[in-house]
LOMI-908692 format. One record per residue (C-alpha): residue number from 1; residue in one letter; chain; y, x, z. Coordinates in nm, 4 decimals. Layout:
N
+-----+------+-------+----------+----------+----------+
:  nr : rest : kette :       py :       px :       pz :
+-----+------+-------+----------+----------+----------+
: NUM :    A :     A :        Y :        X :        Z :
...
+-----+------+-------+----------+----------+----------+
END
This chain:
163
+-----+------+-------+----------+----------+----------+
:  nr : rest : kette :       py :       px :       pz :
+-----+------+-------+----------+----------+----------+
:   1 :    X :     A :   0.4158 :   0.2129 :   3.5160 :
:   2 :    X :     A :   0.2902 :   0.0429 :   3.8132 :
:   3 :    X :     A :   0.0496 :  -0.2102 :   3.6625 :
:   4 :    X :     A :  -0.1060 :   0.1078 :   3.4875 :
:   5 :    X :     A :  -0.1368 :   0.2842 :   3.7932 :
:   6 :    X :     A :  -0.3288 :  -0.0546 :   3.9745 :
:   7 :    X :     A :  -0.5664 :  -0.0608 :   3.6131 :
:   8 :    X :     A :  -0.6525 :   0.2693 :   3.6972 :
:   9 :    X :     A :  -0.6921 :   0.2847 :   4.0303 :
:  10 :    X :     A :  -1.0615 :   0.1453 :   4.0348 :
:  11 :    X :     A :  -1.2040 :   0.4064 :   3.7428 :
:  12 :    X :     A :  -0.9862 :   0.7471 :   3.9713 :
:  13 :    X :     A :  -1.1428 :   0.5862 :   4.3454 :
:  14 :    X :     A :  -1.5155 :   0.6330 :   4.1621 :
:  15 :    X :     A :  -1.4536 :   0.9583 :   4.0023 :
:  16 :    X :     A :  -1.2632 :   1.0549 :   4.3349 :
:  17 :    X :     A :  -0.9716 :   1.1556 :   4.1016 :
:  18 :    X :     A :  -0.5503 :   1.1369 :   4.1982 :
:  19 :    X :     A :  -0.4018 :   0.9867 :   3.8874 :
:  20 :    X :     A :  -0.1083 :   1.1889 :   3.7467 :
:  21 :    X :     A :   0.1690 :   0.9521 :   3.5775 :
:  22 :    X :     A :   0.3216 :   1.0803 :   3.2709 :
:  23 :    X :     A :   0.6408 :   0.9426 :   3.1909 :
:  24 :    X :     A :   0.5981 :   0.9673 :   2.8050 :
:  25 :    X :     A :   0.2967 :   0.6716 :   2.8172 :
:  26 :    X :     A :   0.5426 :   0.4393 :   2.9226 :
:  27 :    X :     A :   0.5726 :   0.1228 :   2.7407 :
:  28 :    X :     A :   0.7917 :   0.0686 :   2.4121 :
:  29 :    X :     A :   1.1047 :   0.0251 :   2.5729 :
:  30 :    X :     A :   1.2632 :  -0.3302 :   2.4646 :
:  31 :    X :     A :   1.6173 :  -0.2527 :   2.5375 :
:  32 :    X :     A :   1.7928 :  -0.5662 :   2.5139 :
:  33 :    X :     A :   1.5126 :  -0.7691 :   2.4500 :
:  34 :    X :     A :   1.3404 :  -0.6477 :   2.8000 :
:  35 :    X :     A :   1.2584 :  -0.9687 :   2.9633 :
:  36 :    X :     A :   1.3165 :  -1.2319 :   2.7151 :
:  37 :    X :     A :   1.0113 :  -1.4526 :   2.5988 :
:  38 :    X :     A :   1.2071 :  -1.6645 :   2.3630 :
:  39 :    X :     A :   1.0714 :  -1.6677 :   2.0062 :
:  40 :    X :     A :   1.3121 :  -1.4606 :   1.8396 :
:  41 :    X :     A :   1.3582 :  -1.1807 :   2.0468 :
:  42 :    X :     A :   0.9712 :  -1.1339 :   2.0448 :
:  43 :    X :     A :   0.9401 :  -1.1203 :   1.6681 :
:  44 :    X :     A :   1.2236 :  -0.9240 :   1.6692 :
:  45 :    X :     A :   1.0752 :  -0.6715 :   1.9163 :
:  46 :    X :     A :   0.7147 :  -0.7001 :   1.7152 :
:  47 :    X :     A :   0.9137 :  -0.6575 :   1.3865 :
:  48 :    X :     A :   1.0770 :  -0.2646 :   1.5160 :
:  49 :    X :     A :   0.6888 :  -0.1663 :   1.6184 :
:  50 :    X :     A :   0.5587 :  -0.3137 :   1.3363 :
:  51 :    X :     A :   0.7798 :  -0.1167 :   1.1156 :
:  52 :    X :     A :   0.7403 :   0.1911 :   1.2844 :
:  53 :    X :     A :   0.3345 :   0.1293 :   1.2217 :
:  54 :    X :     A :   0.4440 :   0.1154 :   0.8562 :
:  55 :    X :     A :   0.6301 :   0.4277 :   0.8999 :
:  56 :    X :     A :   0.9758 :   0.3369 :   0.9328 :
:  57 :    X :     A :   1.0261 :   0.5881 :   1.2386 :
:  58 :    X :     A :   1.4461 :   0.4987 :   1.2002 :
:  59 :    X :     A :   1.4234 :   0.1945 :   1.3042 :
:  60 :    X :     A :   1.5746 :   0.0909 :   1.6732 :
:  61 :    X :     A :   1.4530 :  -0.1449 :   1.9428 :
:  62 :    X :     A :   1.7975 :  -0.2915 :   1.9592 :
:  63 :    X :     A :   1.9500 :  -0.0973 :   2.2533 :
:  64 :    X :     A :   1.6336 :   0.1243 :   2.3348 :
:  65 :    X :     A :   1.4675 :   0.3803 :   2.1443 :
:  66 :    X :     A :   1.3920 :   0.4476 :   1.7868 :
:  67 :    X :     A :   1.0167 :   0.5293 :   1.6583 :
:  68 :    X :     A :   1.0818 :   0.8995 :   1.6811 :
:  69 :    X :     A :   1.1401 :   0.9247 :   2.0294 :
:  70 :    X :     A :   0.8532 :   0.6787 :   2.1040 :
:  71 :    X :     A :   0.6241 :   0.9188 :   1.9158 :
:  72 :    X :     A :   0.7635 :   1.2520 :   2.0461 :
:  73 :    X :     A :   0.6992 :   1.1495 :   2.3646 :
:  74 :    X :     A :   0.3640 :   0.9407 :   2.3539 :
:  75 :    X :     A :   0.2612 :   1.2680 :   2.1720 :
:  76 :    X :     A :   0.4144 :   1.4997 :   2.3805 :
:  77 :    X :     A :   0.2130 :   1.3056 :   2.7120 :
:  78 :    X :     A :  -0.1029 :   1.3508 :   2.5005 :
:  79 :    X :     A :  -0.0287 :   1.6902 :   2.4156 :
:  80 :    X :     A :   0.0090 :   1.7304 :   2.8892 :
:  81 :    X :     A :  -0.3375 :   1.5923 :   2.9010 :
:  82 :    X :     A :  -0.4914 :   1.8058 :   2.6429 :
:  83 :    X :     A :  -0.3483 :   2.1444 :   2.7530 :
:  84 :    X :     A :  -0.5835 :   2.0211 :   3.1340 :
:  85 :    X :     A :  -0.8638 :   2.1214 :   2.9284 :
:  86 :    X :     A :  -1.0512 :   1.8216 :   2.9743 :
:  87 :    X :     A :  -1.3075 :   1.7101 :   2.7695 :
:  88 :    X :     A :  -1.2811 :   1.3643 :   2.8205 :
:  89 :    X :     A :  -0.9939 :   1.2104 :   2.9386 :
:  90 :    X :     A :  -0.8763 :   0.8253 :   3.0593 :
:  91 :    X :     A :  -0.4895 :   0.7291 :   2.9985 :
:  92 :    X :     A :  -0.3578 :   0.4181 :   3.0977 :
:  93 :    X :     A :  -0.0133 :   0.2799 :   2.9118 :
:  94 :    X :     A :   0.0630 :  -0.0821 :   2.7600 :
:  95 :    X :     A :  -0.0794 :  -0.2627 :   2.4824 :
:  96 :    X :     A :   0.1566 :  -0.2115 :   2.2370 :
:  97 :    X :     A :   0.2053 :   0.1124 :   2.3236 :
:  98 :    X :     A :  -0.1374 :   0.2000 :   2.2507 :
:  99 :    X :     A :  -0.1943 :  -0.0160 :   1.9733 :
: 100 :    X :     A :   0.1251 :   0.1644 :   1.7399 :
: 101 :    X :     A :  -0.0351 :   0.4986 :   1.8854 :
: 102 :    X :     A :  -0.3369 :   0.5015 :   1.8026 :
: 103 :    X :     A :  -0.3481 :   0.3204 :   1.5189 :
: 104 :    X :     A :  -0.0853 :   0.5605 :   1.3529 :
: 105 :    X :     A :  -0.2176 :   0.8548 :   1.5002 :
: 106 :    X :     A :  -0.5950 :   0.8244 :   1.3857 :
: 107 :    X :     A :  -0.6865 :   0.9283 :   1.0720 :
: 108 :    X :     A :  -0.9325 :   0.7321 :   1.0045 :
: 109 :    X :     A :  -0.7979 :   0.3706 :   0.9989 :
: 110 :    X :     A :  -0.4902 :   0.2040 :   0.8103 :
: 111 :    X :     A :  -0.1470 :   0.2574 :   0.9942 :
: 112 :    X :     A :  -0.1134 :  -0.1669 :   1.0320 :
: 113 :    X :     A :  -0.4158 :  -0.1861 :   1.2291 :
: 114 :    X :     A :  -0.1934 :  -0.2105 :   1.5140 :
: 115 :    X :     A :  -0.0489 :  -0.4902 :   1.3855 :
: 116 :    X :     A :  -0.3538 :  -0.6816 :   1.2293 :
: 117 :    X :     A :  -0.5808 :  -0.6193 :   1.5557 :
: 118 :    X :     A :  -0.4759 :  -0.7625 :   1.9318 :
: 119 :    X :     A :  -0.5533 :  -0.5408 :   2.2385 :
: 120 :    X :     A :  -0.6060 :  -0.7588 :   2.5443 :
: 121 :    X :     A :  -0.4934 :  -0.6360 :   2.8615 :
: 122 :    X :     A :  -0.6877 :  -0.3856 :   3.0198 :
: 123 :    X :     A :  -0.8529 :  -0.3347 :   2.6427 :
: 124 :    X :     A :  -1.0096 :   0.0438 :   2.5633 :
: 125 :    X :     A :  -0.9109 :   0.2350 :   2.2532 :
: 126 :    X :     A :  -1.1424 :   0.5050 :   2.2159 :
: 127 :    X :     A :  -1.0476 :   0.8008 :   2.0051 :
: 128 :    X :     A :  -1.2012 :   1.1522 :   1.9634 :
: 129 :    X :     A :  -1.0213 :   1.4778 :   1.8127 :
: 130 :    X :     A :  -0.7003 :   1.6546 :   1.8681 :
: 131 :    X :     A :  -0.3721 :   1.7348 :   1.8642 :
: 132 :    X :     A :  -0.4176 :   1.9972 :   1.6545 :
: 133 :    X :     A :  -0.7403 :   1.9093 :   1.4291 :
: 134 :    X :     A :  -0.6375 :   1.5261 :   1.4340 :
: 135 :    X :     A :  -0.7227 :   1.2226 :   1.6029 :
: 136 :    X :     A :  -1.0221 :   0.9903 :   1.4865 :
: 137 :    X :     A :  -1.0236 :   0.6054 :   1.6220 :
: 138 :    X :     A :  -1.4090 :   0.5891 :   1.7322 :
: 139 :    X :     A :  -1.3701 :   0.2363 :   1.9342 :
: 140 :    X :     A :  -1.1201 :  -0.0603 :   1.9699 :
: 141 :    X :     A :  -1.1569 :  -0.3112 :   2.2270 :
: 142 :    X :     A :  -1.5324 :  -0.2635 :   2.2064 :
: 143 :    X :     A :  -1.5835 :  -0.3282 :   1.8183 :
: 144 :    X :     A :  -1.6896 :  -0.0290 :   1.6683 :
: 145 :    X :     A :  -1.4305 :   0.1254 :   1.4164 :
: 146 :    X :     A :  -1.6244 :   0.2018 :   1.0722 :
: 147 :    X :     A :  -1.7045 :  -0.1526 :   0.9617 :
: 148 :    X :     A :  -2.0425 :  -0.3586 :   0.9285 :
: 149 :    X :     A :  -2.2529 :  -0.0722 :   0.7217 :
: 150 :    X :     A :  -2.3008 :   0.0869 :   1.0528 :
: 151 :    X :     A :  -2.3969 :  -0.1933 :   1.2275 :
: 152 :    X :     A :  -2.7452 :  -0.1379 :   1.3074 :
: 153 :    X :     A :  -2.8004 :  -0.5118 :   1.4054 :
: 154 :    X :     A :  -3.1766 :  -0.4587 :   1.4740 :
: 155 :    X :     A :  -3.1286 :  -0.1628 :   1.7574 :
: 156 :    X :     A :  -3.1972 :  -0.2653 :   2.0838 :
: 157 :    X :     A :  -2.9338 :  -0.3283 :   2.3040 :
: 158 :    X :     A :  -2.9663 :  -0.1540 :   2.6494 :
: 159 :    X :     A :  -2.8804 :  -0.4176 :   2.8299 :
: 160 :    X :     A :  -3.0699 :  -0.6458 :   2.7516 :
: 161 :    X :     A :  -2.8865 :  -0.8571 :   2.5717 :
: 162 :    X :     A :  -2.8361 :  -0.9805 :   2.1932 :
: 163 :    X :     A :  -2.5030 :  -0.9741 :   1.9681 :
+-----+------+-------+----------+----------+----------+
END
């Protein structure tokens, strides 16, 4: 969890905040596949988060986890962070991490978004909701989540500047 700790360093030094790491917001683990960039073994990792996007939570990174305990304890981390009581909150994890999250977890969006829709490094998912009401994808990667009819291409933008 260190390179989420340096990403959010710069956002908790202006809000003068003390990060708190949460173990669950760790990355999907890879298992036997950790560290291998050969073609295979990253299809083959893509392919076990791709299926749990699809809903296949049985199915194992080979030698690491299965999508059940990646979702009990992604949800359990979001779960910490609610019961602060904050009404806005920033949490740092990995990309694909994130991406099978959220995209699973909102409501509002198709479960193989994750899959159909990259998240650079450093990219913001912005969802709004609960735990307990549901979770509602709002923003990914700066593209607006709702599609083009809401696109008011004629507003001004504040700064300055034109799509």
């Amino acid at each position: 969890m260190v390179r989420t700790q340096i990403t959010a360093a710069p956002l908790a030094r202006a809000l003068d905040l003390e990060p708190v790491v949460l173990p669950g917001l760790r990355e999907i683990e890879a298992g036997e596949l950790q560290g291998k960039r050969d073609t295979v073994s990253v299809q083959s990792y893509l392919a076990v988060a791709y299926a749990w996007a699809a809903g296949d939570l049985d199915e194992r990174m080979p030698g690491a986890e299965d999508g059940h305990a990646f979702f009990g304890r992604y949800d359990d981390a979001v779960r910490r962070i609610e019961e602060t009581g904050a009404e806005v909150a920033a949490a740092f994890s990995h990309g694909a991490a994130i991406r099978i999250w959220a995209a699973v977890t909102a409501q509002n969006v198709p479960n193989d978004l994750g899959r159909n829709r990259h998240l650079e490094n450093t990219g913001v998912v912005e969802l709004e909701g609960s735990t307990t009401d549901g979770w509602r994808l709002v923003d990914w990667a700066g593209e607006p989540i709702g599609g083009d009819d809401l696109a008011d291409l004629s507003a001004q933008d504040p700064t300055g500047e034109r799509f």
